[in-house]
NUSENU-344633 format. One line per 5 residues: number of its first residue (from 1); for each residue x negated, y, z negated of N, C-alpha, C. Coordinates in steps of 0.02 Angstrom, whole numbers, always signed. Last residue first. Layout:
REM residues N
NUM = X/Y/Z/X/Y/Z/X/Y/Z ~ ... .
END
This chain:
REM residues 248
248 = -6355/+8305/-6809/-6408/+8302/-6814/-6464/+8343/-6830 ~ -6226/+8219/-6950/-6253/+8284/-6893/-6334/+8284/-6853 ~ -6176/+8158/-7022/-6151/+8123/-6960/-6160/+8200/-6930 ~ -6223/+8195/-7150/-6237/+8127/-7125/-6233/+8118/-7065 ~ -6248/+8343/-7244/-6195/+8340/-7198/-6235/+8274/-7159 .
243 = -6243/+8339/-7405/-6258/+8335/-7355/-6232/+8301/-7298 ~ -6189/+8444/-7535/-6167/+8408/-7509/-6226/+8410/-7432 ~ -6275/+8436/-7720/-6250/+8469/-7639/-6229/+8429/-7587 ~ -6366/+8359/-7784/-6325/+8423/-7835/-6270/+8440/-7749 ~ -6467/+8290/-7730/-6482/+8348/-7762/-6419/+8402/-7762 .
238 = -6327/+8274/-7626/-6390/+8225/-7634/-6422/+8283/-7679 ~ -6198/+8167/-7584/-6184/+8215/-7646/-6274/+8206/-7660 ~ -6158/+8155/-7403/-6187/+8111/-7448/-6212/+8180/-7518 ~ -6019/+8161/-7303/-6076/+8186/-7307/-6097/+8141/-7378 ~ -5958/+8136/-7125/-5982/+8104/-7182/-6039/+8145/-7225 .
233 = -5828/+8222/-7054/-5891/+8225/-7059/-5901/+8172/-7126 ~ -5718/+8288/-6937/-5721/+8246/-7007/-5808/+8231/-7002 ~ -5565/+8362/-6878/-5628/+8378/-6865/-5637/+8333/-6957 ~ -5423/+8374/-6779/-5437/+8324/-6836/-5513/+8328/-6808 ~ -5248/+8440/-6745/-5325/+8441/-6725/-5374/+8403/-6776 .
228 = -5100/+8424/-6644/-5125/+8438/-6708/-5205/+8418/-6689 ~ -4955/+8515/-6548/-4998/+8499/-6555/-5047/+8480/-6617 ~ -4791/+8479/-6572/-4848/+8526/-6575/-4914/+8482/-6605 ~ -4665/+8391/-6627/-4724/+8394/-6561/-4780/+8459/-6547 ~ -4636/+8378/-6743/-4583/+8446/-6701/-4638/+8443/-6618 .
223 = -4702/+8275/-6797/-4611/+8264/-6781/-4595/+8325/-6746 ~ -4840/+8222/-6734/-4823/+8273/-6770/-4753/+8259/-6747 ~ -4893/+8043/-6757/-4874/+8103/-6721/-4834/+8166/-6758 ~ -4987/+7922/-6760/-4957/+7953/-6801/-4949/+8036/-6771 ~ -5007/+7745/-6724/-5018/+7797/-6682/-4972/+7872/-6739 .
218 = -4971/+7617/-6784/-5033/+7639/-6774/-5023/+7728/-6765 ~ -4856/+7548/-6742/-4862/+7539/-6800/-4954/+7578/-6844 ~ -4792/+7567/-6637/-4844/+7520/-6634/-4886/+7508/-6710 ~ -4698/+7674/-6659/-4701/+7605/-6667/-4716/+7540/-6658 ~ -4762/+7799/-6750/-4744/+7774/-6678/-4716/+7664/-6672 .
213 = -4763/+7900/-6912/-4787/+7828/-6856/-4755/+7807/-6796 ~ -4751/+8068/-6909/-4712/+8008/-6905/-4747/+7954/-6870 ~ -4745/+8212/-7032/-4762/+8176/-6968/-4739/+8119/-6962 ~ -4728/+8396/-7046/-4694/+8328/-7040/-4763/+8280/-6981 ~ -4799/+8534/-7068/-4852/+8470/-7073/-4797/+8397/-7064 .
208 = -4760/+8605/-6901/-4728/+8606/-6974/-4791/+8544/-6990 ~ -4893/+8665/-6789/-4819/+8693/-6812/-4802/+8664/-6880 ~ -4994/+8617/-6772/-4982/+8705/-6746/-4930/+8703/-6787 ~ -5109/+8542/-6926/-5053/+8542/-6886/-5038/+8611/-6846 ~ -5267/+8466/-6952/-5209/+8526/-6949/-5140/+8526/-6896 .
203 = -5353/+8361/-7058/-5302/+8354/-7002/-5253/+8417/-7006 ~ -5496/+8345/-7130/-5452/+8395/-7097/-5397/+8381/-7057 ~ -5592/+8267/-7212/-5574/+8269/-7131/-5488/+8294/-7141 ~ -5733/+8181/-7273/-5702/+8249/-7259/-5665/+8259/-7209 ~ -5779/+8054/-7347/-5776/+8082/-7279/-5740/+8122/-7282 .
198 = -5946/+8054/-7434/-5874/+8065/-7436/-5857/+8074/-7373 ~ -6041/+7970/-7569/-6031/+7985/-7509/-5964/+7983/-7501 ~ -6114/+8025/-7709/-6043/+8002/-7692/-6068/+8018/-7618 ~ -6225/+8058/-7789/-6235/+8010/-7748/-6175/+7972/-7719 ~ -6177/+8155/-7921/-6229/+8137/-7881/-6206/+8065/-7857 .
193 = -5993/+8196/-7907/-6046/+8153/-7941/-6103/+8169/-7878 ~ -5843/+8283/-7960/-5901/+8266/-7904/-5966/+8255/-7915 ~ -5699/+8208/-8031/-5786/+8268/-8040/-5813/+8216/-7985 ~ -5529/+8196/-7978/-5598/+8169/-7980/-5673/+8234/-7982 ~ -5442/+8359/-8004/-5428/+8277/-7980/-5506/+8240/-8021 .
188 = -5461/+8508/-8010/-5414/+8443/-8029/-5439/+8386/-7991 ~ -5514/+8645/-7976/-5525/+8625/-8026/-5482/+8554/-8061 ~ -5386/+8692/-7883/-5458/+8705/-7898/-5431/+8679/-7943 ~ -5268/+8583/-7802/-5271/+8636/-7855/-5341/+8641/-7876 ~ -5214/+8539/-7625/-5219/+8538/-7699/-5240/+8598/-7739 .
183 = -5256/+8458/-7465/-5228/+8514/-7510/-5245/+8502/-7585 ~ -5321/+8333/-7415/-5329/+8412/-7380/-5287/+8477/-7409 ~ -5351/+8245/-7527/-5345/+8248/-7512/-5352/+8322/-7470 ~ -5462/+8094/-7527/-5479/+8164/-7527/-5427/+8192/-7495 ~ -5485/+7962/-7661/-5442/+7980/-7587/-5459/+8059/-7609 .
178 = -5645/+7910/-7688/-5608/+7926/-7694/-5538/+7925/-7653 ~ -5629/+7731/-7635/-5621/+7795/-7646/-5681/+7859/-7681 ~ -5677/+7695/-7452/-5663/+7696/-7522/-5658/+7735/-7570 ~ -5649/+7612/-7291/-5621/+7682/-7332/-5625/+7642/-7411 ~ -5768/+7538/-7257/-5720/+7606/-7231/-5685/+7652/-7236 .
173 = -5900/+7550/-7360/-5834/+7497/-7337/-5793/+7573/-7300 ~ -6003/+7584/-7410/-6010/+7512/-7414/-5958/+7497/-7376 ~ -5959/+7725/-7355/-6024/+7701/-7340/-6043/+7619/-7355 ~ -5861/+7834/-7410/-5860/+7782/-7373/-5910/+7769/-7377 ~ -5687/+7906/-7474/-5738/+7868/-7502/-5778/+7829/-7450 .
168 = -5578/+8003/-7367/-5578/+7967/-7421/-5676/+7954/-7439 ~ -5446/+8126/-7343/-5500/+8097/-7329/-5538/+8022/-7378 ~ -5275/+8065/-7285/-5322/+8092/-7326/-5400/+8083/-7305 ~ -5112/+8112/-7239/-5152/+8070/-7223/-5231/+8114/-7260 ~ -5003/+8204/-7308/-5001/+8116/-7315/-5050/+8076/-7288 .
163 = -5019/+8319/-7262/-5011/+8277/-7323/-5005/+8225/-7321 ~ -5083/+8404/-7154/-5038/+8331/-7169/-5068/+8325/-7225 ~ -5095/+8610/-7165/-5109/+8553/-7169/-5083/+8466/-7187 ~ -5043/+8689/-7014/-5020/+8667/-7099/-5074/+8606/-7080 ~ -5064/+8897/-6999/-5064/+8827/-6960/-5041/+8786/-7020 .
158 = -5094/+9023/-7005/-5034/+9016/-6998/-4998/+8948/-6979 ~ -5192/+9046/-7062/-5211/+9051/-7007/-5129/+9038/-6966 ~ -5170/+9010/-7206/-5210/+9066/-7187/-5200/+9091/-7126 ~ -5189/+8876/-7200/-5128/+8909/-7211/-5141/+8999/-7195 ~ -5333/+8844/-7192/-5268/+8843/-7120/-5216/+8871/-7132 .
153 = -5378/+8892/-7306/-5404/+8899/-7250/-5361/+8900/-7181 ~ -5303/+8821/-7396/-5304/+8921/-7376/-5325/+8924/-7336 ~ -5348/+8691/-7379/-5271/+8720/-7360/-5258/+8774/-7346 ~ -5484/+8698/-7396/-5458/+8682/-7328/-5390/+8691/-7336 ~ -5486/+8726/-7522/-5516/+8765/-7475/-5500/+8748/-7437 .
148 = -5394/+8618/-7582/-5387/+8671/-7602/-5428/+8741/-7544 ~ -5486/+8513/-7565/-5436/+8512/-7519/-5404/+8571/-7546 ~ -5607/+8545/-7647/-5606/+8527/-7587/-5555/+8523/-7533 ~ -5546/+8551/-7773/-5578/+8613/-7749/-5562/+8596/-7675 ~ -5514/+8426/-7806/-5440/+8471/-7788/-5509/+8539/-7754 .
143 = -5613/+8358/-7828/-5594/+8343/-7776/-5542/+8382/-7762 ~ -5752/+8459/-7890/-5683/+8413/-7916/-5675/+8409/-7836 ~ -5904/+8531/-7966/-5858/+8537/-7934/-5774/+8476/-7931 ~ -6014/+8442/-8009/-5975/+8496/-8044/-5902/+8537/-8037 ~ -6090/+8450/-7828/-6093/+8424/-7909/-6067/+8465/-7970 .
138 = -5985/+8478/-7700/-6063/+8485/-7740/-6046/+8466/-7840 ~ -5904/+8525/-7597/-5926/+8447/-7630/-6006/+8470/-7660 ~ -5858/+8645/-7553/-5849/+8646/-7602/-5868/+8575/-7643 ~ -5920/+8645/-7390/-5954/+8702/-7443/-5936/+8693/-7517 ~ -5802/+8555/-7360/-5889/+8518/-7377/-5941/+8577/-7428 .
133 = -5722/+8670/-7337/-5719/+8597/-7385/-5778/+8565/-7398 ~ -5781/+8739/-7239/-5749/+8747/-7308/-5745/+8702/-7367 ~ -5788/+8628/-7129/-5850/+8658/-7157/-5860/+8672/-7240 ~ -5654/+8604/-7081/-5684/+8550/-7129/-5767/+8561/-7156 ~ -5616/+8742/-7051/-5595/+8712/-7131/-5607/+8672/-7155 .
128 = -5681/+8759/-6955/-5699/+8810/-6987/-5673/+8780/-7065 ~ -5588/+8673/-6873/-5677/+8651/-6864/-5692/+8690/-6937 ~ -5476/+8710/-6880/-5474/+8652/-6904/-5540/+8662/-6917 ~ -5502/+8836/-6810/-5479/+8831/-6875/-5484/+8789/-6903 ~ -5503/+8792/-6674/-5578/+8827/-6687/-5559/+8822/-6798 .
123 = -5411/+8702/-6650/-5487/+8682/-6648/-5547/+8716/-6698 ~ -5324/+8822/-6620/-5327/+8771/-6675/-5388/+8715/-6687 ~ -5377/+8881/-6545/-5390/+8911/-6621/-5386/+8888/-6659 ~ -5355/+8834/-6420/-5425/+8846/-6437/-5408/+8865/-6516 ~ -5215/+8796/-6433/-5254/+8747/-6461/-5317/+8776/-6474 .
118 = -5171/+8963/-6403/-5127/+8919/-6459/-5202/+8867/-6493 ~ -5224/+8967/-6280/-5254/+9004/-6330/-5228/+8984/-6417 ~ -5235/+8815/-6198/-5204/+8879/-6216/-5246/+8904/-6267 ~ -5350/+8745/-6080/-5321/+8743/-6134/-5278/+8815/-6170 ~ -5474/+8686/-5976/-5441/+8752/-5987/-5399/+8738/-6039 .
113 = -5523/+8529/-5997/-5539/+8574/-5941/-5515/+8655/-5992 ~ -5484/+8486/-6152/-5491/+8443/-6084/-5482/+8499/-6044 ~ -5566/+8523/-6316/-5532/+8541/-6246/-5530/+8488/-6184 ~ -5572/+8415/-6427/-5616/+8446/-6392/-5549/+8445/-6339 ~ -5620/+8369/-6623/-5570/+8370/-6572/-5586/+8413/-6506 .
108 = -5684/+8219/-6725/-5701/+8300/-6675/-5650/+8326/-6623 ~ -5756/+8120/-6857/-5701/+8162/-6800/-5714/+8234/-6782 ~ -5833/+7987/-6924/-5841/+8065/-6897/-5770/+8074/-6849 ~ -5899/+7895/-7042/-5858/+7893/-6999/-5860/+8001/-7005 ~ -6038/+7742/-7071/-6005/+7809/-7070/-5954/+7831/-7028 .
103 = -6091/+7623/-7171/-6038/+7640/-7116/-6030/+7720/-7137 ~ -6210/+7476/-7165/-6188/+7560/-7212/-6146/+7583/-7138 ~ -6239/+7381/-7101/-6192/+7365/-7146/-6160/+7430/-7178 ~ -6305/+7390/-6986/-6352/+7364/-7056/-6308/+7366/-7104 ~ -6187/+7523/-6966/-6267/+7513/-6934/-6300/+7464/-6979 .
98 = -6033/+7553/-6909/-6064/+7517/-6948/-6157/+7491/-6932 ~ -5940/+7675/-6862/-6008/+7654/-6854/-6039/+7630/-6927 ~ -5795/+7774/-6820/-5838/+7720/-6870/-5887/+7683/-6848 ~ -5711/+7895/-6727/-5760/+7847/-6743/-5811/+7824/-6796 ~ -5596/+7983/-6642/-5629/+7982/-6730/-5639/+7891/-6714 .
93 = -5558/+8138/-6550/-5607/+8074/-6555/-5626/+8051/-6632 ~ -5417/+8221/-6481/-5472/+8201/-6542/-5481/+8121/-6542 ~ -5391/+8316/-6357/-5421/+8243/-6392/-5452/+8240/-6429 ~ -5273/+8440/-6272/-5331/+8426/-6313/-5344/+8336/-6333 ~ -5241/+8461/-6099/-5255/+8439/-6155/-5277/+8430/-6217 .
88 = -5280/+8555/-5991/-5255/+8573/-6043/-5216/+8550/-6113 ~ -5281/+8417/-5873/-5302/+8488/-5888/-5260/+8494/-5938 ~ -5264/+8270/-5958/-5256/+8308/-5902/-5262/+8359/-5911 ~ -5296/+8091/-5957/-5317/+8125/-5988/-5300/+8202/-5935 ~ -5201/+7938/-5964/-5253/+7977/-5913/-5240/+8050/-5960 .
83 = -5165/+7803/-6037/-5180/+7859/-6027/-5233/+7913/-6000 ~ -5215/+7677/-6069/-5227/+7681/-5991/-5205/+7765/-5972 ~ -5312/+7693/-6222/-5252/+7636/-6177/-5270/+7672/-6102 ~ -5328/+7694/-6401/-5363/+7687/-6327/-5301/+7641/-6302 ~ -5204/+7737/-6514/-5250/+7658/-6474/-5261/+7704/-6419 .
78 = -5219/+7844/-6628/-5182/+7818/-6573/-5244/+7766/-6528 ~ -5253/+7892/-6762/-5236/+7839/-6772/-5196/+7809/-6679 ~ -5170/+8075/-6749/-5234/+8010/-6768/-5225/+7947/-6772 ~ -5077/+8128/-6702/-5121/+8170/-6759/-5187/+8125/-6773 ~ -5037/+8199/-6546/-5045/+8132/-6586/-5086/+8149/-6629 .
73 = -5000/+8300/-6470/-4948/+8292/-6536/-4979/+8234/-6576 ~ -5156/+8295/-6391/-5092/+8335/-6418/-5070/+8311/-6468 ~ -5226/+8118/-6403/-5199/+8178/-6350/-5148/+8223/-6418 ~ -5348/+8035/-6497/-5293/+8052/-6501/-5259/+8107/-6469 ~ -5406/+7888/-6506/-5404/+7931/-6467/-5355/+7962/-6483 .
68 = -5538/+7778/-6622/-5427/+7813/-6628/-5437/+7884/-6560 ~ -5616/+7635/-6552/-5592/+7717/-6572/-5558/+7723/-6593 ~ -5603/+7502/-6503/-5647/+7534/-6576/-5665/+7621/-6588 ~ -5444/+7415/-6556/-5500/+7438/-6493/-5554/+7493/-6550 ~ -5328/+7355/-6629/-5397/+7315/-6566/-5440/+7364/-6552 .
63 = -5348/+7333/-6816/-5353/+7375/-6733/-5377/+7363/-6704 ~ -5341/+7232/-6931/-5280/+7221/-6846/-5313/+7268/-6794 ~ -5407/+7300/-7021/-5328/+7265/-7020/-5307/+7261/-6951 ~ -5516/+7327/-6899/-5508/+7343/-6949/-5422/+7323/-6982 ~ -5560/+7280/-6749/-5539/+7228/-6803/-5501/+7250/-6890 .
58 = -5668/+7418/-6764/-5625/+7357/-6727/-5602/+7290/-6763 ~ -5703/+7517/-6837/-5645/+7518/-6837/-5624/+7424/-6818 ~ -5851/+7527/-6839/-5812/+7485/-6890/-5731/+7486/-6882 ~ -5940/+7438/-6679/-5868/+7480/-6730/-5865/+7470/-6770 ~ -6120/+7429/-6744/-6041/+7396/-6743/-5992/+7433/-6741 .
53 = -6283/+7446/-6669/-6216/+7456/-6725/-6144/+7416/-6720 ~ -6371/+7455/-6562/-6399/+7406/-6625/-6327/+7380/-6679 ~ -6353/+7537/-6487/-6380/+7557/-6550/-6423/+7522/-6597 ~ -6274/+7471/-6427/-6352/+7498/-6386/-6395/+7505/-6443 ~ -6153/+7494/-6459/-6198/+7430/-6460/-6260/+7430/-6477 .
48 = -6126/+7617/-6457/-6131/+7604/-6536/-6178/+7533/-6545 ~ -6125/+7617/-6313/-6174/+7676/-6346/-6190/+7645/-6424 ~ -5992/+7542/-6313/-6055/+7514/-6280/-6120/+7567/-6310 ~ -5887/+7629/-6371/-5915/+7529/-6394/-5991/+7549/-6379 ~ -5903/+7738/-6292/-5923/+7754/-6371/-5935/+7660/-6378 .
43 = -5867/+7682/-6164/-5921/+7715/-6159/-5941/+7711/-6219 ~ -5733/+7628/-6201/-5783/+7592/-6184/-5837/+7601/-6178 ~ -5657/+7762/-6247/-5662/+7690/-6310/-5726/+7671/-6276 ~ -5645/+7806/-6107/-5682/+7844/-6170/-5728/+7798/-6214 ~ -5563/+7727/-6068/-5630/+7726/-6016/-5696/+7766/-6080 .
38 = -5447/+7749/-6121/-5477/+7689/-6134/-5572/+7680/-6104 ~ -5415/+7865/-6101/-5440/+7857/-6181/-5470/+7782/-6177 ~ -5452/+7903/-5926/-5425/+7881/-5971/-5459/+7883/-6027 ~ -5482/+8059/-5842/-5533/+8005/-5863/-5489/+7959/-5899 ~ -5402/+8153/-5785/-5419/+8109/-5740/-5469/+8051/-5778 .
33 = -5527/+8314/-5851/-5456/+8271/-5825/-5468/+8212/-5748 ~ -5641/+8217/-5970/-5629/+8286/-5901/-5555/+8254/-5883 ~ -5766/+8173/-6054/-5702/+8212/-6054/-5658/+8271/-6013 ~ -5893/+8136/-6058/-5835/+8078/-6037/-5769/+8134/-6043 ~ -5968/+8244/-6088/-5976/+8255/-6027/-5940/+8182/-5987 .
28 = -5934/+8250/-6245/-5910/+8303/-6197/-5912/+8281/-6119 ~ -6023/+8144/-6289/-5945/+8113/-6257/-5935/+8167/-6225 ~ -6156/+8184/-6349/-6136/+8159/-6279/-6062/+8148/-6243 ~ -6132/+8218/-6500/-6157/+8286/-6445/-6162/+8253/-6351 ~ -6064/+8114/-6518/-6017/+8170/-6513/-6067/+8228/-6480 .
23 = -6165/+8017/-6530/-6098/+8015/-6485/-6080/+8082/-6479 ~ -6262/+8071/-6624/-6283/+8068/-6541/-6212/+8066/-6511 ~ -6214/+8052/-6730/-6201/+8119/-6693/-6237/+8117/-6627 ~ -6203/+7909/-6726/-6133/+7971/-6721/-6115/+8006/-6695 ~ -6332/+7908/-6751/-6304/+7874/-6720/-6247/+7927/-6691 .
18 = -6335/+7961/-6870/-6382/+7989/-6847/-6338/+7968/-6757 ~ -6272/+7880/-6972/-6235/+7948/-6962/-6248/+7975/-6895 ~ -6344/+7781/-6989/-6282/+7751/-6949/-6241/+7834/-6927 ~ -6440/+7857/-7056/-6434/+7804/-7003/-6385/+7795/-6967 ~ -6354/+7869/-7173/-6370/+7914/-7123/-6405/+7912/-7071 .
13 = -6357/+7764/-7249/-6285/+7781/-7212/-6302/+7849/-7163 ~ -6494/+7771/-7274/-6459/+7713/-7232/-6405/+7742/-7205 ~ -6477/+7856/-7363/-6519/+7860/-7304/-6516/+7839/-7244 ~ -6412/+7805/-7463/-6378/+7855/-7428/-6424/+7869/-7381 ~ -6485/+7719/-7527/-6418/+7674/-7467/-6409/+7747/-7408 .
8 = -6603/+7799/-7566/-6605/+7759/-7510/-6537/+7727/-7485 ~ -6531/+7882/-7661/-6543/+7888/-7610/-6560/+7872/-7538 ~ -6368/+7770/-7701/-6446/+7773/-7714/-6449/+7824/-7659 ~ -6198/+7805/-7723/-6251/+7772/-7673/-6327/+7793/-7702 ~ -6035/+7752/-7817/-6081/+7808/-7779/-6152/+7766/-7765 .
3 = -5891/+7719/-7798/-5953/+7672/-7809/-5989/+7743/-7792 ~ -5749/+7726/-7893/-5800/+7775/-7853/-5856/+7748/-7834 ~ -5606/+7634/-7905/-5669/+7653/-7936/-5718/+7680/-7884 .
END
């Protein structure tokens, strides 16, 4: 069931958004070769503290640490650890922030020093399709619109979008629903309501959309190893439109 939000919760959850986007317009300058994912995790904890906030990841069924770092082939969901980070890497960063109880969650994926011309696009495509998608959450609209624009969008580009991992429903709880997914058919699934908050989030693949859990039971990797990119945003359904939460 869809809970949707007052203006004031959704204010709140934009609070916790506001937060966020302070991280992500600061982490660039934690991201250089030679830094570990774990040294990352500890900088984003401690910033979310400061805040006042909470991971919401940590503890979330079991995850110890309160990021998902994710290098190259790893599509999402990989533990902070002792991995060292190295020219021409890419990393995606996806973080939950619980502020006063309203939770928002954001992803961003970002060059490590120089990078091929392959990942800059894939970045730059992924970024360009979780925009697409948010251009289609507006009232009247459906949840197939939404992942329907972000599939042409990458398919387009010659890239794929995972099926199997979705966006979803958030702001009382981490993930609720709807489930959003990153493909489908205009005009199908769930109507898009005043006062739904949603997280939007893109996971593109370079090469085939296969993917596969690792066996830590966490970590989810592309099966042909090519690289994949994961850009996500919270936004809140406010006068008819989608607003973008976890920007500043």
């Amino acid at each position: 069931m869809v809970r949707t939000k007052s203006k004031e919760q959704i204010e709140l959850i934009g609070k916790s958004g506001k937060v966020m986007a302070e991280i992500f317009q600061k982490v660039p300058r934690q991201i250089r070769p030679g830094v570990t994912t774990d040294q990352i995790d500890k900088w984003i904890e401690k910033f979310i503290k400061d805040k006042g906030g909470k991971p919401a990841f940590k503890g979330y069924r079991g995850y110890p640490k309160s990021t998902c770092i994710s290098v190259n082939e790893e599509v999402v969901h990989s533990i902070p650890s002792s991995r060292v980070l190295k020219e021409g890497d890419i990393v995606s960063i996806d973080v939950g922030i619980s502020l006063g109880g309203y939770i928002s969650d954001a992803a961003m994926t970002f060059p490590v020093g120089r990078v091929s011309g392959l990942k800059r696009k894939l970045i730059k495509v992924t970024r360009e399709a979780l925009y697409r998608g948010i251009q289609q959450a507006k009232v009247g609209h459906r949840i197939g619109d939404i992942g329907f624009a972000i599939q042409q969008w990458v398919e387009k580009h010659n890239f794929s979008v995972v099926k199997v991992l979705f966006g979803h429903g958030v702001g009382f709880s981490l993930h609720e629903d709807p489930v959003i997914p990153n493909f489908g058919q205009p005009h199908r699934g769930e109507r898009i309501r005043e006062g739904m908050v949603l997280a939007i989030e893109p996971m593109v693949n370079a090469g085939e959309d296969k993917v596969k859990v690792l066996p830590n039971h966490w970590t989810v990797v592309t099966v042909d190893g090519k690289p994949s990119a994961h850009f996500e945003h919270t936004v809140g359904i406010v006068n008819g439109n989608a607003k973008i939460l976890t920007s500043l």
